[in-house]
C-alpha positions in Angstrom: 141.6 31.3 216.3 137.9 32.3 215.5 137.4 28.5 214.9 138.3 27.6 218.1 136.4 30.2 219.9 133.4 28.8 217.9 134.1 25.5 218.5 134.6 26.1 222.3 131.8 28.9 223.1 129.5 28.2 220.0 128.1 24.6 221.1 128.0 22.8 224.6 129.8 19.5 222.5 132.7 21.6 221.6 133.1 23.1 224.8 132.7 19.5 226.6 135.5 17.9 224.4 138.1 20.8 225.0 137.5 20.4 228.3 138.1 16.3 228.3 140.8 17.1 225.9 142.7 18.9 228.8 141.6 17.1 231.2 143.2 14.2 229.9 146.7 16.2 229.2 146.5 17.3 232.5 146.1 14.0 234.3 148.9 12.2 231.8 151.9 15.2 232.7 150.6 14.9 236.2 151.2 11.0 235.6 154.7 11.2 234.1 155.7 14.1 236.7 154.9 11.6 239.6 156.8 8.9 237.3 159.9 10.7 236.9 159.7 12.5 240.5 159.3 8.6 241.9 162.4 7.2 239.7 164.5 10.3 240.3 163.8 9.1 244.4 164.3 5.3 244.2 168.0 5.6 242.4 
């Protein structure tokens, strides 16, 4: 847990790829929510 507080609060790099990291997760379960919401519609 320290290392990820480093990683995150310790250098601006670290805190700019956590961010991009759940960035990205967020936009791809937002993706396959809107994927299964639309399939779940259209049958």
């Amino acid at each position: 847990m320290a290392f990820w507080l480093d990683l995150m609060f310790g250098n601006p790099v670290g805190l700019l790829s956590m961010i991009v990291i759940f960035c990205t997760i967020g936009i791809m379960s937002y993706m396959l929510w809107m994927f299964i919401v639309k399939s779940r519609d259209h049958n």
